[in-house]
FILOZA-725459 format. One line per field, with one value per atom (N, C-alpha, C): atom name; residue in one letter; x, y, z. Coordinates in nm, 3 decimals. Example, Ala and Ser with C-alpha at 12.3 -4.5 7.8 and 13.67 -1.06 7.14 Angstrom:
2
atomo <- (N,CA,C,N,CA,C)
residuo <- (A,A,A,S,S,S)
X <- (1.319,1.230,1.320,1.285,1.367,1.290)
Y <- (-0.569,-0.450,-0.330,-0.225,-0.106,0.003)
Z <- (0.780,0.780,0.780,0.708,0.714,0.787)
***
This chain:
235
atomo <- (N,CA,C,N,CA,C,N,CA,C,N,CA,C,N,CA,C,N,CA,C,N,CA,C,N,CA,C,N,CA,C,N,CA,C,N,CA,C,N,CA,C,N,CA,C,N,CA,C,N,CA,C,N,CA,C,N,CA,C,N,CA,C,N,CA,C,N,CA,C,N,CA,C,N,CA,C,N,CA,C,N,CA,C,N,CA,C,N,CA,C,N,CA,C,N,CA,C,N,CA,C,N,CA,C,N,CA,C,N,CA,C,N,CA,C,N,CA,C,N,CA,C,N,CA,C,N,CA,C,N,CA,C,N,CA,C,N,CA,C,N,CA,C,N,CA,C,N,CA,C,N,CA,C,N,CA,C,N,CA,C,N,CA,C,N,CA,C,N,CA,C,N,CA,C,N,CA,C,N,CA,C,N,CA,C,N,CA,C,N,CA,C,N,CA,C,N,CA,C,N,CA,C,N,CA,C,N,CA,C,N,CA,C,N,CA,C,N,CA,C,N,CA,C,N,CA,C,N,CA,C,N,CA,C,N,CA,C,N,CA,C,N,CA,C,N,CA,C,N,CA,C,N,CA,C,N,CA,C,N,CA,C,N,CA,C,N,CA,C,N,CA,C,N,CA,C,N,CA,C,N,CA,C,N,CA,C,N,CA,C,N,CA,C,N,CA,C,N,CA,C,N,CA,C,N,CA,C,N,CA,C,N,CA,C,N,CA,C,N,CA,C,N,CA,C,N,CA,C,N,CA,C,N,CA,C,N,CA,C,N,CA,C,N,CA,C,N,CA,C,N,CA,C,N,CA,C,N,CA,C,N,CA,C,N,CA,C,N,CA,C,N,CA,C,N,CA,C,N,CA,C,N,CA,C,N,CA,C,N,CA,C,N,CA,C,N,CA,C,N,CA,C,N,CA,C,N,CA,C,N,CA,C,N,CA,C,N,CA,C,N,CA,C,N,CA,C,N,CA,C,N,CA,C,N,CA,C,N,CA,C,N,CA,C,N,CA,C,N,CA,C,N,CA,C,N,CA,C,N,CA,C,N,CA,C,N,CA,C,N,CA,C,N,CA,C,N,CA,C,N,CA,C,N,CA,C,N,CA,C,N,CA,C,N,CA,C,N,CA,C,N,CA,C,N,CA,C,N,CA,C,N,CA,C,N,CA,C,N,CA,C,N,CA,C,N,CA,C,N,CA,C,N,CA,C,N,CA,C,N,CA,C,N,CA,C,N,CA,C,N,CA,C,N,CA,C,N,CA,C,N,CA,C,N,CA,C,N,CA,C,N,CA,C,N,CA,C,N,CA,C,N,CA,C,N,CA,C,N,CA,C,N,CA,C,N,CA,C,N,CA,C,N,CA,C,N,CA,C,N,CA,C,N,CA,C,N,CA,C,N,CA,C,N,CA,C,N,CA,C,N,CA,C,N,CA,C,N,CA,C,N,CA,C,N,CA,C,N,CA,C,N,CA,C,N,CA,C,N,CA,C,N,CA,C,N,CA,C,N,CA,C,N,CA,C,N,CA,C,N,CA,C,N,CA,C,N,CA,C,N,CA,C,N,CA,C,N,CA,C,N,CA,C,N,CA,C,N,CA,C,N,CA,C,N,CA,C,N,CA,C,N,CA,C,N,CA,C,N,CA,C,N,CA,C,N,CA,C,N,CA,C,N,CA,C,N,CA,C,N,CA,C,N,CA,C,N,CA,C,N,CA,C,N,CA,C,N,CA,C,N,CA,C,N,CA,C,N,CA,C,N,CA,C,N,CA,C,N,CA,C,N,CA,C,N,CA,C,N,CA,C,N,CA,C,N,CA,C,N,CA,C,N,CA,C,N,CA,C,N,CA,C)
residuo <- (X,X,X,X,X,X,X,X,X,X,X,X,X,X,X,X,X,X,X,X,X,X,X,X,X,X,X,X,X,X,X,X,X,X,X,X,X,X,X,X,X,X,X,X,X,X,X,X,X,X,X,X,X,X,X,X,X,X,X,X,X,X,X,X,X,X,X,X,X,X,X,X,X,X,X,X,X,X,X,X,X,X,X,X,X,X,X,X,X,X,X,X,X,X,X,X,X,X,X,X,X,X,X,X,X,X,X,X,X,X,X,X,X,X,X,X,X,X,X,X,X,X,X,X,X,X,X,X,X,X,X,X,X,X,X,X,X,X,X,X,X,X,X,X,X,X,X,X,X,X,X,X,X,X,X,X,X,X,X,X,X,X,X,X,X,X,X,X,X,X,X,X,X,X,X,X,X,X,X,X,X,X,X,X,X,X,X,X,X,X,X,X,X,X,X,X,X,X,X,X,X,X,X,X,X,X,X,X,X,X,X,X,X,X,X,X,X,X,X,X,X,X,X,X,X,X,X,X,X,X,X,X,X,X,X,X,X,X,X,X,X,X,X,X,X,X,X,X,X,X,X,X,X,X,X,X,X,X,X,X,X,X,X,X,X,X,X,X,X,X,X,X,X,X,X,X,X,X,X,X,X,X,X,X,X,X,X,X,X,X,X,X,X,X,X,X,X,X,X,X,X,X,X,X,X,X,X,X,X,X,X,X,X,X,X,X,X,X,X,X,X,X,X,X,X,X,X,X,X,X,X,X,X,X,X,X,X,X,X,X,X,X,X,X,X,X,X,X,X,X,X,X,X,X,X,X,X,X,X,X,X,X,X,X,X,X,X,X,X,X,X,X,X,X,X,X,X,X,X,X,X,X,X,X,X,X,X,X,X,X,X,X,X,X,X,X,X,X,X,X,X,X,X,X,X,X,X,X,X,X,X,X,X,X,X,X,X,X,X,X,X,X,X,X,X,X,X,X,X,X,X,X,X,X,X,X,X,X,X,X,X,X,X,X,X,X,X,X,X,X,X,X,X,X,X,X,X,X,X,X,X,X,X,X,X,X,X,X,X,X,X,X,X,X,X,X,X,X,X,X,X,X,X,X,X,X,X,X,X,X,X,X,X,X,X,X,X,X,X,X,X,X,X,X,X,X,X,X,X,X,X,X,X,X,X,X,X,X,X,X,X,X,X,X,X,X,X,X,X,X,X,X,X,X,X,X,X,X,X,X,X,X,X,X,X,X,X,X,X,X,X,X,X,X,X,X,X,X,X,X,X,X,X,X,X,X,X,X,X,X,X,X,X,X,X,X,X,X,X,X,X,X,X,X,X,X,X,X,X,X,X,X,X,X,X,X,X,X,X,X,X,X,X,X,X,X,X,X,X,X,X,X,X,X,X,X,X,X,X,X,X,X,X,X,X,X,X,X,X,X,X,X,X,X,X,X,X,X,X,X,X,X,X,X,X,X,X,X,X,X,X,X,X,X,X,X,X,X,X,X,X,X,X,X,X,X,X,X,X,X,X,X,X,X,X,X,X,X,X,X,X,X,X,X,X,X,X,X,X,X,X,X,X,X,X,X,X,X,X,X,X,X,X,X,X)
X <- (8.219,8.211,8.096,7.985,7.899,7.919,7.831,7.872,7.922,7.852,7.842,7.971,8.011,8.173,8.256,8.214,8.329,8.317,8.222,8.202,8.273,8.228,8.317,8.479,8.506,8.653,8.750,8.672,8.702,8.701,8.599,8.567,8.654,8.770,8.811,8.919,8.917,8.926,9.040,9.112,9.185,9.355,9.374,9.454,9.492,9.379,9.345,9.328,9.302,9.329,9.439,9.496,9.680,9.750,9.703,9.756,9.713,9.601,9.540,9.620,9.634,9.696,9.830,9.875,10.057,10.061,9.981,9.997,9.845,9.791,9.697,9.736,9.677,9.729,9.643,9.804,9.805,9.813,9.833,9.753,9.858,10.014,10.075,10.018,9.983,9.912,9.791,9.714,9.569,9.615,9.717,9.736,9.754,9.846,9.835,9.733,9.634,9.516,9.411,9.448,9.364,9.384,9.506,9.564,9.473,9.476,9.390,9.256,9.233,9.123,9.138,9.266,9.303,9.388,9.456,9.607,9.589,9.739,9.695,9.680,9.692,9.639,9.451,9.428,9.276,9.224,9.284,9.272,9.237,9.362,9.353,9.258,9.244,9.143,8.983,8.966,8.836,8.847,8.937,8.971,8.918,8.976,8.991,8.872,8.769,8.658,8.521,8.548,8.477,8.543,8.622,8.641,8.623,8.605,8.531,8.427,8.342,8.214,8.134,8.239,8.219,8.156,8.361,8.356,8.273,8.170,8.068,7.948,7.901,7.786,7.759,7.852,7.873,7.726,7.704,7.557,7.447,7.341,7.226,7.201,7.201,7.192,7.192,7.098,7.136,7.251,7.267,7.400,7.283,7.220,7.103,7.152,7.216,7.282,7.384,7.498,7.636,7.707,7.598,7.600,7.620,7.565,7.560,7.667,7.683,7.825,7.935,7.958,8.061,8.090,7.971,7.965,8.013,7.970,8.011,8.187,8.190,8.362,8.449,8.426,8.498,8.529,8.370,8.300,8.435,8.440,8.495,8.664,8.698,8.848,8.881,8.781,8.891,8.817,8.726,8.729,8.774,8.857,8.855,8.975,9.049,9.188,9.145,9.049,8.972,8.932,8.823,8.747,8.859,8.926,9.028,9.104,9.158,9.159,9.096,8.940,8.798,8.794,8.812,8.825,8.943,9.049,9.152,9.157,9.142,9.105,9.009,8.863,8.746,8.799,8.863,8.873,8.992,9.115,9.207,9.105,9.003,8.930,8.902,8.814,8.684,8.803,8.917,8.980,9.099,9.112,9.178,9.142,8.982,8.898,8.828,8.808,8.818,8.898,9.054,9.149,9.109,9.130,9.141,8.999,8.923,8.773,8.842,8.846,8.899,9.019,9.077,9.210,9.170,9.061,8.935,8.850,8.828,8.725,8.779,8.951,9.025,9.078,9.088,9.159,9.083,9.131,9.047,8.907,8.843,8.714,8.615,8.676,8.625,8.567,8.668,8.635,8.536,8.470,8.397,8.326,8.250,8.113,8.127,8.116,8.135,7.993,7.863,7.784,7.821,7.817,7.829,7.945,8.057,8.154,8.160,8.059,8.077,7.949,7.851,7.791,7.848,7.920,8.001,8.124,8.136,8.232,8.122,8.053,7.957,7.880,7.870,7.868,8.000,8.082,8.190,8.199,8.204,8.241,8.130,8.010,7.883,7.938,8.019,8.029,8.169,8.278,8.393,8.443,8.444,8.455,8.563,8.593,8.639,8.559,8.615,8.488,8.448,8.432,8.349,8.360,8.504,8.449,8.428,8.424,8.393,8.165,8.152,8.026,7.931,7.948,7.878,7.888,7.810,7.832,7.869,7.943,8.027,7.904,7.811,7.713,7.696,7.706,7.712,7.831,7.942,8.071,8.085,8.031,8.061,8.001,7.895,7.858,7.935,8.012,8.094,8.157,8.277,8.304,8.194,8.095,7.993,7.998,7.969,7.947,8.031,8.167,8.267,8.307,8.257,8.294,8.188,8.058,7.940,7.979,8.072,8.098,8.190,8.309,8.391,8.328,8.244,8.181,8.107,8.028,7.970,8.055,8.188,8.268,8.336,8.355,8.382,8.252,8.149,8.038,7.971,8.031,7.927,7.948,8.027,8.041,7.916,7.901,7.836,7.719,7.659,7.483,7.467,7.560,7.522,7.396,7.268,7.157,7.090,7.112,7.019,7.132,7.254,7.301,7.282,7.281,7.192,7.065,6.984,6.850,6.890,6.914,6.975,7.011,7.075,7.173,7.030,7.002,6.890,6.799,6.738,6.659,6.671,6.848,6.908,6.914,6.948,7.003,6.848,6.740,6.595,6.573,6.628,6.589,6.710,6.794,6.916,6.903,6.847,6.755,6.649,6.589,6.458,6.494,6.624,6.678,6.694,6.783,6.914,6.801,6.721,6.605,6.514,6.490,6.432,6.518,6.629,6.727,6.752,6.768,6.781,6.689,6.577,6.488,6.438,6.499,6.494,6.596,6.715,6.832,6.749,6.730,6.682,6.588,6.484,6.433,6.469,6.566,6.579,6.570,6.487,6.414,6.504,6.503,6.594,6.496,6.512,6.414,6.468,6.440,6.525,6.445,6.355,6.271,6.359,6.391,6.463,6.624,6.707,6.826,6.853,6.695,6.683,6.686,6.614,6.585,6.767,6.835,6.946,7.040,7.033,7.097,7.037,6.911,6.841,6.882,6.915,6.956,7.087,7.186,7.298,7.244,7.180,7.182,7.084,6.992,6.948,7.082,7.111,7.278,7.325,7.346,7.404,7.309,7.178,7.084,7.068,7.117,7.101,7.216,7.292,7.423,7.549,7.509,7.624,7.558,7.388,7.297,7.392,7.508,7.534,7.603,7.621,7.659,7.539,7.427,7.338,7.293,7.167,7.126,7.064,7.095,7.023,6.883,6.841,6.706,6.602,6.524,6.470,6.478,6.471,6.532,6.462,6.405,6.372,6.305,6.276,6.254,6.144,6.058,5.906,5.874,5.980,5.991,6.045,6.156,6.171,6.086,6.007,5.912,5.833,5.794,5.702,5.767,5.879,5.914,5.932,5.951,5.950,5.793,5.703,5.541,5.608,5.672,5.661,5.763,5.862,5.938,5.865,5.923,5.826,5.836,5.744,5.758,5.830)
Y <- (22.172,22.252,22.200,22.279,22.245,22.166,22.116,22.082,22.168,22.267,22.425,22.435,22.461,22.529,22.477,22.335,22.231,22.230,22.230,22.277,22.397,22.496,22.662,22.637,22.581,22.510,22.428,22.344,22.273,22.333,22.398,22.536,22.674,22.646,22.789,22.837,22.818,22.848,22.793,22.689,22.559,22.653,22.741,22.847,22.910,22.993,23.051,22.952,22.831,22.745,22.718,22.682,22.668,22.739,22.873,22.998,22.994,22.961,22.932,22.847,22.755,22.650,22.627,22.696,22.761,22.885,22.981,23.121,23.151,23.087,23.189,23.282,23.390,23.490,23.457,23.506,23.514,23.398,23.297,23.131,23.072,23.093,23.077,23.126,23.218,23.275,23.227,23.235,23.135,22.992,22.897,22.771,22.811,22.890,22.878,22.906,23.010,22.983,22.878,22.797,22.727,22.561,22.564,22.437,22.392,22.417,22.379,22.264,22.323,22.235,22.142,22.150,22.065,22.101,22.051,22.061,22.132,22.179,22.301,22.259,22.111,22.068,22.073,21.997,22.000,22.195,22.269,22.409,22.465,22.438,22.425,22.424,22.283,22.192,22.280,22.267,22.375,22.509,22.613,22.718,22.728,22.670,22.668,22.652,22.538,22.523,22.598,22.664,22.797,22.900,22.953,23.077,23.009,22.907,22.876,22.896,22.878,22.853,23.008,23.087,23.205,23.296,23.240,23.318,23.271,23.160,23.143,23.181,23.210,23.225,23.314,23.413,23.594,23.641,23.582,23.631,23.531,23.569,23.461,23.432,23.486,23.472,23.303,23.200,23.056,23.082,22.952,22.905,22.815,22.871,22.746,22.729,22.795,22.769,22.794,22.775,22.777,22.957,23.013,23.138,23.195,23.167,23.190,23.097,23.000,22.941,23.040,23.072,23.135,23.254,23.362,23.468,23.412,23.346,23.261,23.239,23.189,23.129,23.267,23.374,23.498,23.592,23.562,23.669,23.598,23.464,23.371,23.415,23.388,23.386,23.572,23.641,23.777,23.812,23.771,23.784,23.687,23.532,23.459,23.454,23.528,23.621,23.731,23.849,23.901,23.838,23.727,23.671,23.606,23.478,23.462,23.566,23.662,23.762,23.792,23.843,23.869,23.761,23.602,23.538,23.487,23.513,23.458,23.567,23.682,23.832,23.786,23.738,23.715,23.602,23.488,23.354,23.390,23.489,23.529,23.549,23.652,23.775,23.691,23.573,23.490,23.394,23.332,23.260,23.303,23.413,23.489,23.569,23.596,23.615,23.519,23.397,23.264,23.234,23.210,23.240,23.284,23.415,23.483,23.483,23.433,23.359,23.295,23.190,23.043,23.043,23.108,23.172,23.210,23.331,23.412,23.262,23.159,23.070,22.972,22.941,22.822,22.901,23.048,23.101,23.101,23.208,23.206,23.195,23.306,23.307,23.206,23.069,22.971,22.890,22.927,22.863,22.888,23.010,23.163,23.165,23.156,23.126,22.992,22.888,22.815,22.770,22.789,22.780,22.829,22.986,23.096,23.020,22.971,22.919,22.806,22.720,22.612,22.638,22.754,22.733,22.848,22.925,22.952,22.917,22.783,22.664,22.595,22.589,22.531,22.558,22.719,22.780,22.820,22.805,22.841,22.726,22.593,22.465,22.420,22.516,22.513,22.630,22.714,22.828,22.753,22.721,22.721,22.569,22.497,22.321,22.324,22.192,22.123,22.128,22.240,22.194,22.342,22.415,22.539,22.629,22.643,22.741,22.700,22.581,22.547,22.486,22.449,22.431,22.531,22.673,22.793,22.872,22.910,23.056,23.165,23.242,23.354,23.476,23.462,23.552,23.509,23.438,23.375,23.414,23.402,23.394,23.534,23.607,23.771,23.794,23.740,23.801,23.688,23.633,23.585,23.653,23.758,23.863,23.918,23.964,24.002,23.925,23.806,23.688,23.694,23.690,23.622,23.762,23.888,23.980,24.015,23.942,24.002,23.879,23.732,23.629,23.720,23.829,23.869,24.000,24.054,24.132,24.086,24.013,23.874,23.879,23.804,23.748,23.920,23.997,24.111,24.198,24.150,24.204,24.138,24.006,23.880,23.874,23.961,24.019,24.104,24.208,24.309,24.216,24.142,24.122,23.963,23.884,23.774,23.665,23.760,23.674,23.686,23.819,23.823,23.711,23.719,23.612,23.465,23.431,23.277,23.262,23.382,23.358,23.332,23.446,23.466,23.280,23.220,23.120,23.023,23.013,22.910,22.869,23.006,23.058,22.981,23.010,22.970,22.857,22.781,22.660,22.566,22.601,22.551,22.565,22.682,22.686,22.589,22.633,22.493,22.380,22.371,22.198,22.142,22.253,22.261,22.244,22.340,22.321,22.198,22.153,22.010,21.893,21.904,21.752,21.779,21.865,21.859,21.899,21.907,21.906,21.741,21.689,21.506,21.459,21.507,21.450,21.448,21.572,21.569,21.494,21.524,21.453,21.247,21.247,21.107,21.068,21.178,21.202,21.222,21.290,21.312,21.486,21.576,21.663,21.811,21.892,22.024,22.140,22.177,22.307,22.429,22.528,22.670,22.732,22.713,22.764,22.721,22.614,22.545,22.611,22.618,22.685,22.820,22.899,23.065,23.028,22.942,22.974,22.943,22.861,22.828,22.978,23.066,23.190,23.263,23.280,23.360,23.364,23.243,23.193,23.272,23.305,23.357,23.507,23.580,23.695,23.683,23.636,23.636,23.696,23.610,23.620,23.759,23.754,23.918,24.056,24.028,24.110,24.093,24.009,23.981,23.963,23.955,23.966,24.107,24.136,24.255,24.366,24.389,24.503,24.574,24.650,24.761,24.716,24.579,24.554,24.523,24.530,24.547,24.430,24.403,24.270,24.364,24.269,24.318,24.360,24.318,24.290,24.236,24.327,24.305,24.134,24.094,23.958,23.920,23.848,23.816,23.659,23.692,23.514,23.482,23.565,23.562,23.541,23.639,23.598,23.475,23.433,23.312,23.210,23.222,23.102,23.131,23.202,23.245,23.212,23.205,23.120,22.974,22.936,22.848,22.719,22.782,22.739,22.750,22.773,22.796,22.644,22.574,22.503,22.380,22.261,22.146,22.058,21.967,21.886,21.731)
Z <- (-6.072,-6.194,-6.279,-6.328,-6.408,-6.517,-6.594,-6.737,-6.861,-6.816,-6.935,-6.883,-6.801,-6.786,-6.817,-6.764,-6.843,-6.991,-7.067,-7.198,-7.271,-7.192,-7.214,-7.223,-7.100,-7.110,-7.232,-7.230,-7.344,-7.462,-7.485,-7.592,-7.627,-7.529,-7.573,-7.461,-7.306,-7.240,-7.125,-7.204,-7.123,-7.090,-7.146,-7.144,-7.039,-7.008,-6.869,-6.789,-6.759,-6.610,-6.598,-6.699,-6.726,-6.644,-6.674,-6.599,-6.467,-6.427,-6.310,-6.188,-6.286,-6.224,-6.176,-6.256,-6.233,-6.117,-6.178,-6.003,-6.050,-5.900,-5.843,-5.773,-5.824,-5.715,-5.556,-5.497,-5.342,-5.291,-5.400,-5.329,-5.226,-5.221,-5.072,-4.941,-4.955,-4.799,-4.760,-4.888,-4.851,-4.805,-4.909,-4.829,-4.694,-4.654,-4.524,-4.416,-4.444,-4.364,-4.383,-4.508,-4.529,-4.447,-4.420,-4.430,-4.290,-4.193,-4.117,-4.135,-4.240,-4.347,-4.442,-4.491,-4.575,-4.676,-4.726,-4.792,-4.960,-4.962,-5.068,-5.187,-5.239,-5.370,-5.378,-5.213,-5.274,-5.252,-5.186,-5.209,-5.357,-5.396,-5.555,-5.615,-5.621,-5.723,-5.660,-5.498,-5.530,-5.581,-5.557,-5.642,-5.745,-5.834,-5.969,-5.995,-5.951,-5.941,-5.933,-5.839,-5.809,-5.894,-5.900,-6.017,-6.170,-6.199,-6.369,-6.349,-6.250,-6.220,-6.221,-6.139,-6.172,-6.236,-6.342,-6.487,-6.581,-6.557,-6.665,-6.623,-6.502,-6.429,-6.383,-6.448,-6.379,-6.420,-6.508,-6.605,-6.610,-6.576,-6.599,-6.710,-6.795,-6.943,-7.003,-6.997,-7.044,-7.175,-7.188,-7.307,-7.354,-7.468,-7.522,-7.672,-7.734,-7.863,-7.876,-8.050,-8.045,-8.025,-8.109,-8.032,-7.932,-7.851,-7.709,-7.623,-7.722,-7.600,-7.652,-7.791,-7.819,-7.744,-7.768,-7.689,-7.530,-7.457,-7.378,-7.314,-7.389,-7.382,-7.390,-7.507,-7.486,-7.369,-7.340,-7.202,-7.102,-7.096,-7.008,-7.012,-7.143,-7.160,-7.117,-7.072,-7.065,-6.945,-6.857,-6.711,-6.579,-6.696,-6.521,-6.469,-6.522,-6.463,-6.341,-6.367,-6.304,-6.155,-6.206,-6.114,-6.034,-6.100,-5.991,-5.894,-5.939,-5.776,-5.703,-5.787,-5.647,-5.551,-5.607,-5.539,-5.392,-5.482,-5.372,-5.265,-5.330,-5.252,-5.111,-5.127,-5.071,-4.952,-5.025,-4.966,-4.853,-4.909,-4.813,-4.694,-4.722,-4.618,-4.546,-4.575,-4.498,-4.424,-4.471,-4.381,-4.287,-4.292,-4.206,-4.081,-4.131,-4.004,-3.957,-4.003,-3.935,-3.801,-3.909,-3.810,-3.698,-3.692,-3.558,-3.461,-3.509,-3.458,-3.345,-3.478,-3.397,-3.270,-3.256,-3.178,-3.044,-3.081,-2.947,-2.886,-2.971,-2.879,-2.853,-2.844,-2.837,-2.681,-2.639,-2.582,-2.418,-2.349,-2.197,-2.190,-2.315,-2.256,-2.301,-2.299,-2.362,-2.244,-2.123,-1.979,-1.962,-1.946,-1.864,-1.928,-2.083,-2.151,-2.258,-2.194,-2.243,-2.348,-2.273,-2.368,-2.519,-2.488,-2.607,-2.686,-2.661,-2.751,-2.825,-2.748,-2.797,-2.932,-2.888,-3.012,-3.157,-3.093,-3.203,-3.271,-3.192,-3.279,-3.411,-3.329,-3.452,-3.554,-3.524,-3.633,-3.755,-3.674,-3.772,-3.800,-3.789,-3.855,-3.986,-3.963,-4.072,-4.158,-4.157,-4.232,-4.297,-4.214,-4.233,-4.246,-4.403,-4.371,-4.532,-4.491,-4.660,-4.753,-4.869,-4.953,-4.965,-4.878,-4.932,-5.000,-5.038,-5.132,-5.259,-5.270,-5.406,-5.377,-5.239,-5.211,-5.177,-5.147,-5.094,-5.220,-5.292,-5.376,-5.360,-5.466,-5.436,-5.364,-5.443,-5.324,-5.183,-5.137,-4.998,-4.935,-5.017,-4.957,-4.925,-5.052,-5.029,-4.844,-4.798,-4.664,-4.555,-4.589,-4.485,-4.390,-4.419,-4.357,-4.248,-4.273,-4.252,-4.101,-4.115,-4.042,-3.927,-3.956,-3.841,-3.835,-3.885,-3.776,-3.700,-3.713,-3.602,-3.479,-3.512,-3.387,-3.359,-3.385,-3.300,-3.214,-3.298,-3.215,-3.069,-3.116,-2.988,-2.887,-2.921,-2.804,-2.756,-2.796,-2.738,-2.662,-2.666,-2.581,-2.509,-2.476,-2.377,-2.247,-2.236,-2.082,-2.023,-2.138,-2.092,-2.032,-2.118,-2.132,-2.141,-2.055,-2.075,-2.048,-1.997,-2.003,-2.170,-2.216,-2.316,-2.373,-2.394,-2.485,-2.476,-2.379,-2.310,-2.372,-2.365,-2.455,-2.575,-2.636,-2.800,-2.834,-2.761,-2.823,-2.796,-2.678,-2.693,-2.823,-2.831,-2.897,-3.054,-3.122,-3.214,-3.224,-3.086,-3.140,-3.125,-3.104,-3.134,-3.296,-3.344,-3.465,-3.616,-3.546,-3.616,-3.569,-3.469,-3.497,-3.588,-3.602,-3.655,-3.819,-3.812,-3.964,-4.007,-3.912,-3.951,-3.938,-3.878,-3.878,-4.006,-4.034,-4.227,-4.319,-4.284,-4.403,-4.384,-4.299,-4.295,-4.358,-4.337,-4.404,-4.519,-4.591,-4.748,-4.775,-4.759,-4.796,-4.803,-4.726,-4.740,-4.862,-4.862,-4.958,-5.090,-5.121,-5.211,-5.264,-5.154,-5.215,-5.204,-5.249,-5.275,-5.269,-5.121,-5.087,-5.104,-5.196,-5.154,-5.033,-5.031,-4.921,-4.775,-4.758,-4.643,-4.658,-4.741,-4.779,-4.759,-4.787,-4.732,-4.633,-4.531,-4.406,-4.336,-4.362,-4.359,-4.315,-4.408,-4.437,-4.362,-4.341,-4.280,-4.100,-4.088,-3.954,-3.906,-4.001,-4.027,-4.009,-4.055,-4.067,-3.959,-3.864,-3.746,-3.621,-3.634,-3.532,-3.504,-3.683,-3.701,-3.667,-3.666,-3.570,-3.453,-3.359,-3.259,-3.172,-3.210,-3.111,-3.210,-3.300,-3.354,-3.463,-3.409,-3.490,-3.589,-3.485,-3.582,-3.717,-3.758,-3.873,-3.971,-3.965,-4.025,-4.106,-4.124,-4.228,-4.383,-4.479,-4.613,-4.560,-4.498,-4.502,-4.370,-4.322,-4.183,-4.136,-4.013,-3.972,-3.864,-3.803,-3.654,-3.682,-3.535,-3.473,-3.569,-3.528,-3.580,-3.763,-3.767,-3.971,-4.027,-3.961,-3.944,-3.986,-3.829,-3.844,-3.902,-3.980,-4.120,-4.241,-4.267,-4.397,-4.387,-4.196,-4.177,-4.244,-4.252,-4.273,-4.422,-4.506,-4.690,-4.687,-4.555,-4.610,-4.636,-4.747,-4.767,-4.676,-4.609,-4.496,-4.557)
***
């Protein structure tokens, strides 16, 4: 949780987490898809986390004076009732089609393409960890769905065409190397690339053009563009 929110909070708003904190909505059923990951207090505690974060950040608008926090804290106290459902709503969606991911690549055809599974274990363990929904933004999260229904689409069509998918995965997992060895290397550094973070996402919506088209990307996608934002990331 930011400082500003924790500010807003303290400011006005300690009410509504109260309430939060007593019934989230839906939050029994989410523990249970969640639990896999980890137990329903720290569920909670990121919850709550992410929907303040939200309800103060719905708007770009800075908080640079008392004005503006006030306006602020109101905006806050009468949408994070709201926001908390978009959320538990979203978080149900994304870990329930997890679920049944995880189910399809634990199951037979795990023998029979084992490449293809094992790298869409690992994509879902980069999408799907402790921590995320309070670590991924709600714009991110919104194309999750998106995501683990273009891996179920995948595993329901890797029969048909399994050389192009052998390429496809190669192909990928050259470029999530390429990721994860300069993301190490900032991290060591110190340094915070959005340029490296698009490309991150971009990798994601690669997939989804390439193994499940008809679900469509925001926005044109390929190998080649890629490695053209790849040249903007910092070395």
């Amino acid at each position: 949780m930011s400082a500003v929110a924790c500010a807003i909070i303290r400011g006005g708003t300690s009410k509504g987490i109260f309430v939060l904190e007593r019934s989230l909505p839906g939050f029994s059923q989410l523990a249970l898809v969640y639990a896999s990951l980890g137990n329903a207090e720290q569920l909670r505690n990121d919850l709550i986390a992410a929907i303040v974060d939200r309800a103060v950040w719905a708007e770009d608008a800075p908080v640079r004076d008392h004005h503006a926090f006030e306006r602020r804290v109101k905006q806050v106290q009468s949408r994070i009732l709201v926001v908390a459902q978009e959320y538990t709503r979203l978080a149900t969606e994304v870990l329930t089609e997890a679920q049944t991911v995880r189910k399809t690549l634990d199951g037979p055809l795990a023998a029979k393409w084992r490449v293809a599974c094992a790298d869409m274990r690992r994509q879902l363990a980069n999408l799907i960890f402790p921590g995320f929904l309070v670590q991924v933004s709600y714009t991110r999260l919104q194309q999750y769905p998106r995501y683990l229904k273009a891996m179920a689409r995948r595993l329901e069509k890797i029969a048909q065409w399994p050389e192009r998918d052998g390429k496809w995965t190669a192909e990928i997992a050259r470029l999530w190397k390429q990721y994860e060895d300069r993301l190490s290397k900032h991290r060591k550094a110190g340094v915070s690339d959005p340029n490296l973070d698009q490309f991150r996402w971009q990798l994601e919506e690669l997939r989804v053009s390439l193994f499940a088209q008809e679900l469509k990307t925001p926005a044109p996608v390929s190998v080649k563009r890629l490695e053209k934002l790849w040249g903007m990331v910092a070395v």
